[in-house]
C-alpha positions in Angstrom: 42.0 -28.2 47.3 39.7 -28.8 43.8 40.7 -27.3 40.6 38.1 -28.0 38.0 38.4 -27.2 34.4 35.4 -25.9 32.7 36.1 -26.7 28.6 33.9 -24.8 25.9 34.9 -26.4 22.6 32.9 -23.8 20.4 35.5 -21.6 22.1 38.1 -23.8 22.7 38.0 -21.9 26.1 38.9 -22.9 29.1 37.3 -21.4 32.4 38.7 -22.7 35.9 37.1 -23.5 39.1 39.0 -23.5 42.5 38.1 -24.3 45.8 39.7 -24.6 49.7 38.1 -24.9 52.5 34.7 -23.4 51.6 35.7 -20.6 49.7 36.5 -20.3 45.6 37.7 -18.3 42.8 36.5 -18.8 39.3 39.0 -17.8 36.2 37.7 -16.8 33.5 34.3 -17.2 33.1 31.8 -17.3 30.0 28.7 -15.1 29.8 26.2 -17.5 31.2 26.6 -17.5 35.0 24.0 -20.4 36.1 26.6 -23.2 35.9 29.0 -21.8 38.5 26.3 -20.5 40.9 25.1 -24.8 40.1 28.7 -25.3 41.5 28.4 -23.0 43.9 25.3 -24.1 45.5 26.3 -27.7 45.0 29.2 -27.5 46.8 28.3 -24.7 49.9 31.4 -22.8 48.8 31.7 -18.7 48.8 32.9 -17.4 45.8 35.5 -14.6 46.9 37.3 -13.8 44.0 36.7 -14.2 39.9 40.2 -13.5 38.4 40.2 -12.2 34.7 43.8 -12.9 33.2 43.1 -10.2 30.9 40.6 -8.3 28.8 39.2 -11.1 26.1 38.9 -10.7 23.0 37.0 -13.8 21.4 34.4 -13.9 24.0 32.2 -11.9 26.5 33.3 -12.7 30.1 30.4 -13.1 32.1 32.9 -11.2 35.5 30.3 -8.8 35.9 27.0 -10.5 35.9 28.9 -13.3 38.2 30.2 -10.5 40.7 26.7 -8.7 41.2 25.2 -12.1 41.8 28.0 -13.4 44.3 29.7 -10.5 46.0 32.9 -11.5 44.5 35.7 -9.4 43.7 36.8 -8.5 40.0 40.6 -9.1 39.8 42.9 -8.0 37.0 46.2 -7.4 37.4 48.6 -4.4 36.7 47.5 -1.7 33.4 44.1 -2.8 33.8 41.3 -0.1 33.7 37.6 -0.4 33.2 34.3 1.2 33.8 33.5 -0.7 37.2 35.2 -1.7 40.1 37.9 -4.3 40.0 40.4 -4.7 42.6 43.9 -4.3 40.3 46.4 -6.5 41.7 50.1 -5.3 41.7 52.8 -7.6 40.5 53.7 -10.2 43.2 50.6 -9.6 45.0 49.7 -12.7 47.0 45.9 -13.5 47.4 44.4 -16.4 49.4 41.1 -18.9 49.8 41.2 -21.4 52.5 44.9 -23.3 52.6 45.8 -22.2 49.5 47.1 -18.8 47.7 47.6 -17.1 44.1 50.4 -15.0 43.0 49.8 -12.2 40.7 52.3 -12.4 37.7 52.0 -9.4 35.5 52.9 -11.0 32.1 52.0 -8.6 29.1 52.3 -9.2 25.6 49.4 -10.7 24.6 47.7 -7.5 26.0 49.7 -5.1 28.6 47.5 -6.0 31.3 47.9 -10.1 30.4 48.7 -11.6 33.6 49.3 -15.1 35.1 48.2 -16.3 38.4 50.6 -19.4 40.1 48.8 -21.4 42.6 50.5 -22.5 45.7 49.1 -25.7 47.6 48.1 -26.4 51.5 52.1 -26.5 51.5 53.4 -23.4 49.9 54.3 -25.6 47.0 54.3 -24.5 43.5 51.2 -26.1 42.0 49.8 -25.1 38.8 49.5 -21.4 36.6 46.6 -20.0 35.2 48.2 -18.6 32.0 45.3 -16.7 30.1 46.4 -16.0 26.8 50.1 -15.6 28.0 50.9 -19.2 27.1 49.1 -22.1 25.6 50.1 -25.6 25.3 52.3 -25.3 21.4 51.9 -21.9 21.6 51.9 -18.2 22.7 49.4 -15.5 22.5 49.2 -13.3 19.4 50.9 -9.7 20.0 48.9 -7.8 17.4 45.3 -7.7 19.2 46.1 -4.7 21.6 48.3 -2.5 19.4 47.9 1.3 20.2 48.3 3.9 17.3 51.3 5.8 18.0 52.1 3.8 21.9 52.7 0.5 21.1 53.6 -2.2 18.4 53.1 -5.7 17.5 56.7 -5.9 17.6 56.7 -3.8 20.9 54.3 -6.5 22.4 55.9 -9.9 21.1 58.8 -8.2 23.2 57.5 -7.8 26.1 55.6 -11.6 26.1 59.3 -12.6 25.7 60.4 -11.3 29.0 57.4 -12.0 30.7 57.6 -16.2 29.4 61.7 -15.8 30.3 61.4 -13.8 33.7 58.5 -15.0 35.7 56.8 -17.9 33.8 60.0 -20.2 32.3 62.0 -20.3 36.1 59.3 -22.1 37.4 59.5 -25.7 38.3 58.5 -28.3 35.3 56.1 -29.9 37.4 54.0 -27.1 37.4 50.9 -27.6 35.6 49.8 -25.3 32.7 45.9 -24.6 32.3 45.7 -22.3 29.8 42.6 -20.1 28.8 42.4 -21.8 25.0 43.3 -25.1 23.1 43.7 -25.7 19.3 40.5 -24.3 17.0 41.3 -20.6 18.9 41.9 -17.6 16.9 44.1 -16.3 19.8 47.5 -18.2 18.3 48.8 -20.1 15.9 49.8 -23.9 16.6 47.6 -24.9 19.9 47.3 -28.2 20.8 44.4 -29.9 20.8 45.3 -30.6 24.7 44.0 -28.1 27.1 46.5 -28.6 29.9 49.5 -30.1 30.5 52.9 -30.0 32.2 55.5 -26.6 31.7 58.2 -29.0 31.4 56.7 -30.3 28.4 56.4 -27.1 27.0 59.9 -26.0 27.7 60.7 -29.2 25.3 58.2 -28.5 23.2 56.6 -24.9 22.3 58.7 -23.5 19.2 58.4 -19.9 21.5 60.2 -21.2 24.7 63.7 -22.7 22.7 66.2 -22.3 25.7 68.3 -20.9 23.2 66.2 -18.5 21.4 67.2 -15.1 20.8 64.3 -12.1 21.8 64.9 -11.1 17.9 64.2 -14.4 17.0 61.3 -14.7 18.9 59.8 -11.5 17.4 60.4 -12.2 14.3 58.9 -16.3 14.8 55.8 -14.7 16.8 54.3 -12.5 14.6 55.1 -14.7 11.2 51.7 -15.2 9.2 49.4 -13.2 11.6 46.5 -13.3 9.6 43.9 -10.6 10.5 41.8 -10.9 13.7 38.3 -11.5 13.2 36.6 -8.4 13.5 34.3 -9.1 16.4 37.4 -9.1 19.0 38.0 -5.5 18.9 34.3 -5.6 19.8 34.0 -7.8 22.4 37.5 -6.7 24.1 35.8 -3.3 24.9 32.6 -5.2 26.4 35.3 -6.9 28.8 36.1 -3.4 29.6 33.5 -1.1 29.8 30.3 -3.3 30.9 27.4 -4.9 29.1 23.2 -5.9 29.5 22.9 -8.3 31.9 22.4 -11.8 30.5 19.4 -12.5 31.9 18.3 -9.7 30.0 19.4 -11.2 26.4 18.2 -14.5 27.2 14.4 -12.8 28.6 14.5 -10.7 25.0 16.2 -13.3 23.0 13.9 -16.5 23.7 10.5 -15.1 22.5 8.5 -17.9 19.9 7.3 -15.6 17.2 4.5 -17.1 14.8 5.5 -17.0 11.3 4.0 -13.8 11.0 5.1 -12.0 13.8 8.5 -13.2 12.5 8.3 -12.0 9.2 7.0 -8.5 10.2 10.2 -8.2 12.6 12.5 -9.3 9.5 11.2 -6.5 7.7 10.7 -3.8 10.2 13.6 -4.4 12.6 16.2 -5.0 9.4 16.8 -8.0 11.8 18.9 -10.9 10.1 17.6 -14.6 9.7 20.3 -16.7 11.2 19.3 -20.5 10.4 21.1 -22.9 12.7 20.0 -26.1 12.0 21.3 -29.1 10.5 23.5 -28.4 6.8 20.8 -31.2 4.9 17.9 -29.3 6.5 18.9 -26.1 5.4 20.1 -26.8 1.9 16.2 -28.7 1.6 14.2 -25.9 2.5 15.0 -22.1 4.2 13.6 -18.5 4.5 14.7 -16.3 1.0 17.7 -14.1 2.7 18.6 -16.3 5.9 22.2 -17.3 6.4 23.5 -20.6 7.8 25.7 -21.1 10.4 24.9 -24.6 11.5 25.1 -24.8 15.8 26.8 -28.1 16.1 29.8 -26.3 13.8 31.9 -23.7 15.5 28.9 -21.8 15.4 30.3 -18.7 17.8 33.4 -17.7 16.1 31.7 -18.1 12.7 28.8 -15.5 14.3 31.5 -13.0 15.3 33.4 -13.4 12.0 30.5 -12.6 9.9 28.0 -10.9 10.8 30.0 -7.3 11.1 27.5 -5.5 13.5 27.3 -6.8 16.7 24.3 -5.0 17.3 22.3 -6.4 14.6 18.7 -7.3 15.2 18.9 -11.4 14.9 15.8 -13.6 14.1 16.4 -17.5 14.8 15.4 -20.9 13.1 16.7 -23.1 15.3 16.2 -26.9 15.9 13.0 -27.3 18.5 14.3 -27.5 22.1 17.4 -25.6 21.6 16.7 -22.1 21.0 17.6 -20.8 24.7 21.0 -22.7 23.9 21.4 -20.8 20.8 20.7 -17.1 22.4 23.3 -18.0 25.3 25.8 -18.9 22.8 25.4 -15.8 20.5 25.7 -13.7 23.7 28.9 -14.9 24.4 31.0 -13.2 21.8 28.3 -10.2 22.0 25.2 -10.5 19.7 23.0 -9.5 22.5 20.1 -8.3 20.2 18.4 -11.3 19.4 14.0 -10.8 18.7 12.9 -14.1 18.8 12.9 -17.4 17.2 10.5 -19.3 14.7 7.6 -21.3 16.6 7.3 -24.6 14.9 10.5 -23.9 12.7 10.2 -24.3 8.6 7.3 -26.6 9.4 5.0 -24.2 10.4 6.6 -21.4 8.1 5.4 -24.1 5.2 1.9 -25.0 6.8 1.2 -21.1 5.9 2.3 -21.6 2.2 5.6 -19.4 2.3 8.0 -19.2 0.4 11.4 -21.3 0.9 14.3 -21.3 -1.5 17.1 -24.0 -1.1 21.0 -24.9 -2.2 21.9 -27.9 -4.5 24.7 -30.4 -2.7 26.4 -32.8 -4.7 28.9 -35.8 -4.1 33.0 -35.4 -4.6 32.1 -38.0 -7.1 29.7 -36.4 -9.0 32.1 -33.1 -9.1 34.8 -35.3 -10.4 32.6 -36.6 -13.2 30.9 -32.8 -14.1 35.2 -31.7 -14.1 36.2 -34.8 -16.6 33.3 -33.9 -18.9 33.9 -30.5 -18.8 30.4 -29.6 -17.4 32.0 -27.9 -13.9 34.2 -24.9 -13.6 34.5 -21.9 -11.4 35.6 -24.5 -8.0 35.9 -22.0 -5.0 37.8 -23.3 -2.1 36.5 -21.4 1.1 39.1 -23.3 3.1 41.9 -20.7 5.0 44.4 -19.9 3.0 47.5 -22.1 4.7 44.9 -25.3 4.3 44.3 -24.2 0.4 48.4 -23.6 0.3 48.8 -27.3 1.9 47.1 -28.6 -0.8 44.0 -27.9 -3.7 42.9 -28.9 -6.8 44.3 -27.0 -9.5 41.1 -26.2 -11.0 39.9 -24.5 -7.5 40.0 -20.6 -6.8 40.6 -19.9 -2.5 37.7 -17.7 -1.6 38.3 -18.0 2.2 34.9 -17.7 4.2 37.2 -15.7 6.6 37.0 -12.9 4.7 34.2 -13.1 2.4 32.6 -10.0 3.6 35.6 -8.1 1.7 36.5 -7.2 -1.5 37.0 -10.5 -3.3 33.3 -10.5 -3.2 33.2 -8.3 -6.3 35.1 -10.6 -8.2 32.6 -13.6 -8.7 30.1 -13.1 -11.8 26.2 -13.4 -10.3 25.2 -15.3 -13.9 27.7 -18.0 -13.0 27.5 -21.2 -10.9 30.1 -21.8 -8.2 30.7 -25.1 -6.8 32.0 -25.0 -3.2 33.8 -26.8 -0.9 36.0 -27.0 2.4 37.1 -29.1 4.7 34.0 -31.0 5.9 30.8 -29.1 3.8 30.4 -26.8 6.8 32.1 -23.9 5.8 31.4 -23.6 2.1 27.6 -24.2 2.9 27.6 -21.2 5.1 29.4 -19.2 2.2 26.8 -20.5 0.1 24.0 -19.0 2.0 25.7 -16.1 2.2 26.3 -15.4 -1.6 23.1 -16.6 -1.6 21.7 -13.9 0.1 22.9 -11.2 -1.9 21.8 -12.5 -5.0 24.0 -15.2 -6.5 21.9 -17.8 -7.7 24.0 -20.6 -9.7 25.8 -22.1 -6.2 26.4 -26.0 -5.3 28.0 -27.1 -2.2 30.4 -30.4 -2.7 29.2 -32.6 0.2 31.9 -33.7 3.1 34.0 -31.0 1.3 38.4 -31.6 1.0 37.4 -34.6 3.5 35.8 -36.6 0.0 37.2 -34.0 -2.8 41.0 -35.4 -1.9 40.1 -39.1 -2.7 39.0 -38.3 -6.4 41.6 -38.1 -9.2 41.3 -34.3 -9.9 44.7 -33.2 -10.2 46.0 -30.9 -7.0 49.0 -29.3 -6.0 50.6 -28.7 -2.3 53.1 -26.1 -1.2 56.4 -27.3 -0.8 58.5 -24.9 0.8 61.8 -24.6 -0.9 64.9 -24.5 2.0 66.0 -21.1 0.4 62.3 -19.6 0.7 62.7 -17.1 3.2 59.6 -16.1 6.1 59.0 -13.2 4.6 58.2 -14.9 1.0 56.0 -17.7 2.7 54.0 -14.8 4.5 53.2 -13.3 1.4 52.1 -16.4 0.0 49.8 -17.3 2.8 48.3 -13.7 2.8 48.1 -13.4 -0.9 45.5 -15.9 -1.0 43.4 -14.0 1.3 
């Protein structure tokens, strides 16, 4: 028997690879399906099943491209229902590879079709469970991403996950290995850990949302505490999971065109298309297209796509760093921007060698926004940090303009004749904000360098959150989401 975890870290995502005697099953898999049909090939093995624990919602599953190209079997378990053939297992259902064999756990909460599938060894033995987004190592899956107008509730949904983790995942044995689908930088809950599998006895000690002695109300009430809103692009790429997509083949045929500068610009302009700019934070603040938005790739690039750019469908042009533009088309189409044109041949290199315009953002030191505060030269500090990371602690001089939500309303409450100095956590975050004010039309913006990371060492004054013991949850949740 081989069980393989496949780690994204953009994602935090884990996909899983198992294999007996010749035959596999791969668990949810990403978009791109070349590196299992490498595994595939590599090792001689059939693929017979890909199992989906349920219906994603931060990224595109690439199930169906997978199944066309293997013969495999969809599986879902119980309440799922899609647009092309999937064998729906039943709760309990038992399904085998070589020695070894998977039992179907329906577990919904997470989503009403959210199930867990518990590996048995050569020896019947209780080996390891595949939990999706059921349970995570710290953690439990969100209950608000599947509500239904008029069916079914957050609350109804943080239910049900209690029974499922009490009833069919918490009597297993504590040797039992956990491989969950995410780890710690996911959307999907609230306090991962940065490990991305470990032992359910552990967890039992561990997870706040597995206390032996927790009450279902209590769990509720704990589980959907601070539930900031969902980026908006998981809606979107839930009903992908569902109904179908374009092959990615397809994307990645369309998407990885070189375009001379000209060709480019004549797409920008009569395709609408956005210029997303992925390449280093110094290079972009030196020299970019008027209009093109950064989100650097070595960053979470992939959740910052889906949280930003609104329309999935959008037309997308690319400046990316030479030799990695393929990489950059396969990683928007994971989470659904499928409509890329092309990228920039030669980069800002050759867009100068035709005397173009560029325009650029100023960056300066913690330092030297210490100095500009103390002689009163600097004001207007926005913090794009999230809000519980500006409630942990800021500088009292700084504003929280979360780049979470920047597409919003608070938007209309900066001042274009202004100059806003931003900063987050590392620079990455603020500088994307930057280009994106940028973009429509704020001029006066400076990004503080190495962000909270440097900004924390200077002697600006700041403030934390202390909770107070007689602050109740509900008052702390308003806090958090009044910054937003």
């Amino acid at each position: 028997m081989k069980v393989e975890q496949i780690y994204t870290g953009c994602l935090a995502q884990g996909a899983y690879y198992i294999e007996s005697e010749g035959e596999a099953v791969i668990i949810d898999p990403l978009r791109e399906t070349k590196p299992y049909l490498d595994k595939l090939k590599q090792t001689g093995a059939k693929l017979k099943y890909i199992f989906e624990t349920h219906f994603h919602a931060d990224f595109v599953s690439g199930h169906l491209d997978l199944a066309k190209q293997t013969g495999a079997t969809i599986v879902y378990g119980p309440m799922a229902e899609t647009t092309y053939d999937i064998h729906s297992a039943k709760g309990g259902e038992v399904l085998k590879i070589g020695k070894i064999a998977f039992t179907v756990l329906h577990t919904p909460g997470h989503t009403m079709e959210s199930s867990t599938f518990l590996l048995k060894d050569e020896t019947g033995k209780d080996y390891a469970i595949f939990t999706g987004d059921t349970l995570f190592l710290g953690d439990v899956g969100r209950p608000d991403l599947a509500i239904k107008q008029g069916e079914v509730t957050k609350n109804d949904l943080a239910g049900y996950l209690f029974d499922s983790l009490r009833n069919k995942i918490m009597p297993l044995a504590d040797d039992v290995i956990v491989y969950p689908a995410h780890g710690a930088g996911s959307a999907c809950g609230k306090n991962l850990s940065k490990e991305t599998f470990g032992l359910l006895g552990d967890q039992k000690q561990l997870n706040y949302a597995l206390r032996a002695d927790m009450t279902r109300e209590e769990f509720v009430r704990e589980v959907t505490a601070v539930l900031t809103p969902a980026p908006q692009y998981f809606a979107k790429n839930a009903m992908m999971n569902k109904a179908g997509y374009e092959s990615f083949e397809q994307v990645l045929k369309t998407g990885n065109v070189a375009l001379t500068p000209t060709e480019f610009e004549a797409l920008a302009e009569g395709e609408g298309a956005l210029i997303l700019d992925v390449r280093d934070r110094n290079d972009f603040s030196a020299a970019h297209i008027p209009n093109s938005i950064f989100i650097g790739i070595d960053g979470s690039f992939a959740p910052w796509v889906g949280a930003l750019i609104v329309d999935i469908k959008q037309p997308i042009l690319l400046v990316a760093p030479a030799g990695r533009e393929e990489e950059v088309v396969t990683r928007l189409s994971r989470v659904g921007y499928d409509n890329t044109l092309g990228f920039l041949d030669g980069g800002i290199t050759a867009w100068l060698a035709e005397g173009r315009e560029v325009d650029s953002i100023k960056n300066i030191t913690a330092a030297q926004l210490e100095e500009g505060v103390n002689e009163g030269k600097v004001a207007n500090i926005l913090d794009t940090r999230t809000p519980s990371e500006f409630l942990s602690e800021h500088l009292d001089a700084a504003v929280n303009y979360p780049l979470d939500y920047i597409n919003g309303s608070k938007m209309n409450t900066l001042d274009r004749k202004k100059t806003y100095y931003l900063h987050c956590g590392s620079g990455y975050r603020s500088l994307i904000a930057a280009s994106i004010l940028r973009a429509r039309g704020f001029e006066g913006l400076v990004n503080v360098e190495k962000g909270w990371n440097a900004v924390r060492e200077t002697k600006l004054p700041k403030s934390e959150f202390v909770c107070p013991i007689t602050m109740s949850q509900q008052t702390i949740d308003e806090a958090v989401l009044a910054a937003i």
